[in-house]
C-alpha positions in Angstrom: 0.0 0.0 0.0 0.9 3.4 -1.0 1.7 6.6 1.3 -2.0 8.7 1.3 -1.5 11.8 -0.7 -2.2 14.8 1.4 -5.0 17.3 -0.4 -5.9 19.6 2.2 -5.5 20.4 5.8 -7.0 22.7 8.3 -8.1 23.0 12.0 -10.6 21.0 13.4 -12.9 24.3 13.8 -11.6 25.2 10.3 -13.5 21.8 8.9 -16.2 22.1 11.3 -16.9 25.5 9.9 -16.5 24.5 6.4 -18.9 21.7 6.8 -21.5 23.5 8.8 -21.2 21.5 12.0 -20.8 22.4 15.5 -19.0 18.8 16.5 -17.3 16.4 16.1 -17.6 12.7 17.5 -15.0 10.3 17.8 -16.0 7.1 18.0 -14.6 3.5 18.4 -15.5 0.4 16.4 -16.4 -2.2 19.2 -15.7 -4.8 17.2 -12.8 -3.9 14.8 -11.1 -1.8 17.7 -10.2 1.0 15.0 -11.3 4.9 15.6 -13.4 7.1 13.2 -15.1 10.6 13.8 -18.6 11.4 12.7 -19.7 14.9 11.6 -23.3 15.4 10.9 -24.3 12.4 9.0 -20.9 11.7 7.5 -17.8 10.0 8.8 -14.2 10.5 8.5 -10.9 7.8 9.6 -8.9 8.7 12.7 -5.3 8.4 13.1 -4.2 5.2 14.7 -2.2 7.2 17.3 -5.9 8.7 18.9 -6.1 5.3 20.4 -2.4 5.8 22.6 -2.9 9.1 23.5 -0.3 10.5 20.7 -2.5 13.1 19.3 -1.9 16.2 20.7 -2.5 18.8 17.9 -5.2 17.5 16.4 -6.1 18.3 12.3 -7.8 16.8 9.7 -6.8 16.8 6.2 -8.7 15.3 3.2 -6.7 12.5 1.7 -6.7 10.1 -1.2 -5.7 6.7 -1.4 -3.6 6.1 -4.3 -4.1 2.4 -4.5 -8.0 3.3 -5.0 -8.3 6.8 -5.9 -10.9 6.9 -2.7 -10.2 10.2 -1.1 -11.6 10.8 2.5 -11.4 12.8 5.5 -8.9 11.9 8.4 -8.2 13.3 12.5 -4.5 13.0 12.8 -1.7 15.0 15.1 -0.1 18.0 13.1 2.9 17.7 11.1 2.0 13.9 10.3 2.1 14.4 6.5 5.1 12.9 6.1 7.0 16.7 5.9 8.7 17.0 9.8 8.3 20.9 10.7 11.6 22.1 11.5 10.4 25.2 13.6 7.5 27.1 13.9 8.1 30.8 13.5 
């Protein structure tokens, strides 16, 4: 499997704006174990690393797969595009 391309990223009250919701939900598969977040009626993955705690500076980004072309929305810690910051200024 291939790396997810990055499209877009913003602030989770920078997506909930865009999408006209006031929340977000994250939510745990009970029987698959993996997170996903629900806004309005539509859902989005979540970072593996919710489940441990590592997520700190929570964004979400819209991604595509390029195995399937599927692109989707995804919760993950900032600076996990695969580009380390090197300082913030």
């Amino acid at each position: 499997m291939e790396k997810l391309k990055f499209l877009e990223t913003m602030t989770v009250e920078e997506f909930k704006s865009k999408m006209s919701v006031n929340k977000i939900e994250v939510k745990q598969n009970p029987y698959t174990g993996k997170c996903f977040f629900v806004y309005g009626f539509e859902t989005g993955a979540v970072s593996e690393k919710f489940i441990n705690g590592e997520i700190t500076n929570s964004v979400i980004s819209q991604v595509c797969s390029p195995d399937t072309g599927d692109m989707f929305y995804m919760l993950h810690q900032k600076g996990d595009g695969g580009a380390p910051t090197l300082a913030t200024l």
